[in-house]
RODO-2510 file (C-alpha; in nm, 4 decimals, decimal comma):
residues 174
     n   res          X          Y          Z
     1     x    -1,0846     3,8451    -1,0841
     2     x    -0,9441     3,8077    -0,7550
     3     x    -1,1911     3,6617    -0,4764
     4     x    -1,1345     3,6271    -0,0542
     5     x    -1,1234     3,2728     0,0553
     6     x    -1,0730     3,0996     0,3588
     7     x    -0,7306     2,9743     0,4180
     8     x    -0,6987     2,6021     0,2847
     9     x    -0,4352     2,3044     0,2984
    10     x    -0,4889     2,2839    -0,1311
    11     x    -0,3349     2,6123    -0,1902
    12     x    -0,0259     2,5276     0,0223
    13     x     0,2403     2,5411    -0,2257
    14     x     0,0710     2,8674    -0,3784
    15     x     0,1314     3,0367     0,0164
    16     x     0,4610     2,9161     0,0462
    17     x     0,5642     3,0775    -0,2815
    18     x     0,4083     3,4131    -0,1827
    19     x     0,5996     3,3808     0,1852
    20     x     0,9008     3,3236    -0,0187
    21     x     0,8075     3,6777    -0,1984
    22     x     0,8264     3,8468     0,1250
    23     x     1,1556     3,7313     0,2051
    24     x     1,3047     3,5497     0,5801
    25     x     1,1742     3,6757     0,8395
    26     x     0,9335     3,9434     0,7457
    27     x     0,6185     3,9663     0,8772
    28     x     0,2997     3,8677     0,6673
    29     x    -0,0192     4,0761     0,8158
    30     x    -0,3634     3,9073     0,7456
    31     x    -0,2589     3,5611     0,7851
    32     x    -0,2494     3,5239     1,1820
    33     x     0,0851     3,3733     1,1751
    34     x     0,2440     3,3584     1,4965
    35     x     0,6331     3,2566     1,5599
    36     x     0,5596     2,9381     1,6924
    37     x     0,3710     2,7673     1,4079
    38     x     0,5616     2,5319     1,1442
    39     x     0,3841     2,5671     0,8278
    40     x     0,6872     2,4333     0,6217
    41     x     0,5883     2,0677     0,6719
    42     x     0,2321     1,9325     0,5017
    43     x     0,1417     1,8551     0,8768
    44     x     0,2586     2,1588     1,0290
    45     x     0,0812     2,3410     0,7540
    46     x    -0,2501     2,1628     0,7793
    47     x    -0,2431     2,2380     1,1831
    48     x    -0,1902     2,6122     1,1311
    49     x    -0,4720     2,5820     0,8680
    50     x    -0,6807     2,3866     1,0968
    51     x    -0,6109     2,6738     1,3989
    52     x    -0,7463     2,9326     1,1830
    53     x    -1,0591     2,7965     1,1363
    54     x    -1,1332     2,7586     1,4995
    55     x    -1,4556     2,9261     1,6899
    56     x    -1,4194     3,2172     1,8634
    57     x    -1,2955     3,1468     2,1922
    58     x    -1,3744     3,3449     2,5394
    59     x    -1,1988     3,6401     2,6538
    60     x    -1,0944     3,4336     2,9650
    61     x    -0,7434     3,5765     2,9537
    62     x    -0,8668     3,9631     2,9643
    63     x    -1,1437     3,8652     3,2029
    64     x    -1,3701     4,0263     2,9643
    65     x    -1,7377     3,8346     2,8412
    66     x    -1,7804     3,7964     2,4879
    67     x    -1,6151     3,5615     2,1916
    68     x    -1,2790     3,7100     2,0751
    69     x    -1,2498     3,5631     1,7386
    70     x    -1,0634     3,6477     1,3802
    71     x    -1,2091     3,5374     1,0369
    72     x    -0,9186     3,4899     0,7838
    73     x    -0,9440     3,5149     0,4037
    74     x    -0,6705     3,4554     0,1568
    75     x    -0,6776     3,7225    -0,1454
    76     x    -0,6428     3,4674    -0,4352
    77     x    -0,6717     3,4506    -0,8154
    78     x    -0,5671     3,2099    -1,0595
    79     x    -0,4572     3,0353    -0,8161
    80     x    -0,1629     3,2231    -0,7118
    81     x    -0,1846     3,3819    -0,2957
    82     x    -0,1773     3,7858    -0,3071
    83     x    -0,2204     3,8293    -0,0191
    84     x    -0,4076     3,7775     0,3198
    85     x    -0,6186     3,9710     0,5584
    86     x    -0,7951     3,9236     0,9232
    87     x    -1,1045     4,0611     1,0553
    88     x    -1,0803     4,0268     1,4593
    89     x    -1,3384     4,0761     1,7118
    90     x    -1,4210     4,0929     2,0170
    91     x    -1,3188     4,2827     2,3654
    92     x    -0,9765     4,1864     2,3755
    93     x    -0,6717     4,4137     2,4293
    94     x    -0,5373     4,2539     2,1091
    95     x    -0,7671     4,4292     1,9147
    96     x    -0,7116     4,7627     2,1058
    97     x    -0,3253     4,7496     2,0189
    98     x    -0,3223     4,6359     1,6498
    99     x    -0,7242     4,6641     1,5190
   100     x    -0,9845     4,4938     1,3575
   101     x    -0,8546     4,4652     1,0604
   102     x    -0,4691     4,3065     0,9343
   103     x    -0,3768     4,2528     0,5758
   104     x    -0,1148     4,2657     0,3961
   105     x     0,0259     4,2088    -0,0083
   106     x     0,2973     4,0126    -0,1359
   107     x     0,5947     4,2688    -0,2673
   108     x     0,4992     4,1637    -0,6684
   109     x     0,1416     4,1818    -0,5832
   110     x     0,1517     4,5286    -0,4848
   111     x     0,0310     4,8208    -0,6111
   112     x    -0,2792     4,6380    -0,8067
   113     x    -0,5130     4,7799    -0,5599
   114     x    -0,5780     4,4266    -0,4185
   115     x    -0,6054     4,5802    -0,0677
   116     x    -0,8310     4,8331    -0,1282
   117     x    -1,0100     4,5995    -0,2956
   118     x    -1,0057     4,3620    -0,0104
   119     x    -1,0065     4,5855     0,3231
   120     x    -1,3691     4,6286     0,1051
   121     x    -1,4830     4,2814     0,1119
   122     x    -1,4004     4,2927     0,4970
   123     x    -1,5893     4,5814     0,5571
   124     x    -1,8744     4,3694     0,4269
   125     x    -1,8171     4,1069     0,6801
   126     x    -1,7674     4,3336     0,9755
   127     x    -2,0678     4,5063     0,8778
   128     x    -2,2463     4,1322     0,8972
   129     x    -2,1287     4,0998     1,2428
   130     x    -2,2892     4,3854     1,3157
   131     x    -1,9436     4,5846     1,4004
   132     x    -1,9944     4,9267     1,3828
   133     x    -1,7162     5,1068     1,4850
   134     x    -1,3407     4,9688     1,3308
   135     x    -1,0089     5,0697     1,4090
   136     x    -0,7349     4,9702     1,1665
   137     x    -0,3531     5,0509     1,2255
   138     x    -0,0632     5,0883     1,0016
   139     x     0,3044     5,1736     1,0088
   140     x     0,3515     5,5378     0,9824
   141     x     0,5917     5,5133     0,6378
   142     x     0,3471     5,2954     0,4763
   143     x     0,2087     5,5239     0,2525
   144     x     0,0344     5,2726     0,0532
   145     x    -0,1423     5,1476     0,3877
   146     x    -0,2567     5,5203     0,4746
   147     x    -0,4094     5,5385     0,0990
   148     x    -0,6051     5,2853     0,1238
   149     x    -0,7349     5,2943     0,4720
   150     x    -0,8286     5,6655     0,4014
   151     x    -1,0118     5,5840     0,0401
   152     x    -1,2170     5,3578     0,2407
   153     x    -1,3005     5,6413     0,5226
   154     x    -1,0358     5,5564     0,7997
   155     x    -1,0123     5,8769     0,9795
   156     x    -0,7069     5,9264     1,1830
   157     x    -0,7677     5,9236     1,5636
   158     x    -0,3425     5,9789     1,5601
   159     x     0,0095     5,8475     1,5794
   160     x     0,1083     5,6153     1,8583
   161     x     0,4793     5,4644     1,9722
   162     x     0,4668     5,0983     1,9819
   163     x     0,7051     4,8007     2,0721
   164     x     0,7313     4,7870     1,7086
   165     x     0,7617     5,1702     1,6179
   166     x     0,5208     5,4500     1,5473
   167     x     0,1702     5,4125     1,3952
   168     x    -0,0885     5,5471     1,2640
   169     x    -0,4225     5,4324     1,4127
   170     x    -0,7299     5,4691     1,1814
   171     x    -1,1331     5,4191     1,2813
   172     x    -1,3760     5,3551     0,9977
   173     x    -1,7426     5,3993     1,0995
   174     x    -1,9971     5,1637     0,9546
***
């Protein structure tokens, strides 16, 4: 049985095999990895491990009040990583652009129904924070993206050019 837990330095090997799944430079949503972090080294690793687990922080940069913060959870089971996925929050623009909720599935992971399963469990935490309006977003050709955001009542708001091509942009109500 699979279970969401918070990203951890003991598992390291484990998320470097399921990078290595996804192939060089591909992007893995739902683990908040950002270009400049070295996670190939134990120490770079344990810092980007360490970063995720950090308090919300103020919207300063938006000049916005409120904490703008992400909790990440690592789909895992017998100890192998699936997967990862991202619940952020808060009033920032970031949110606006790519929504409340990233995941995403390693390649031979896939099709399982991990991130329905998941994008679940994360509905549970928004609902927690007392979230109660979500917008998720998704690359218009990923059809197994749209199935699963629309099993778990995304309703299409509409399709939207990005830097990084069209999308479809999804809002779940709690």
């Amino acid at each position: 049985m699979p279970e969401l837990i918070a990203p951890t330095t003991r598992l390291r090997s484990a998320w470097l095999e399921a990078r290595a799944d996804w192939g060089p430079g591909a992007h893995e949503d739902g683990f908040g990895l950002r270009a400049a972090d070295e996670v190939d080294s134990p120490a770079g690793f344990a810092a980007w491990v360490a970063r995720l687990a950090e308090p919300p922080q103020p919207d300063q940069a938006q000049g916005r009040p409120g904490p703008v913060g992400s909790v990440y959870r690592w789909i895992v089971e017998d100890g192998r990583v699936h997967g990862g996925i991202a619940l952020r929050y808060g009033p920032g623009d970031f949110v606006l652009r790519f929504g409340h909720i990233g995941y995403g599935i390693r390649p031979s992971s896939r099709r399982r129904g991990l991130a329905a399963w998941a994008l679940g469990r994360m509905l549970d935490e928004a609902r927690a924070r007392d979230l109660g309006r979500l917008l998720l977003v998704c690359e218009v050709g990923n059809v197994g993206s749209v199935r699963t955001i629309e099993r778990l009542g995304g309703v299409l708001e509409g399709v939207q050019d990005t830097e990084f091509g069209a999308v479809r942009r999804y809002w779940i109500t709690l």
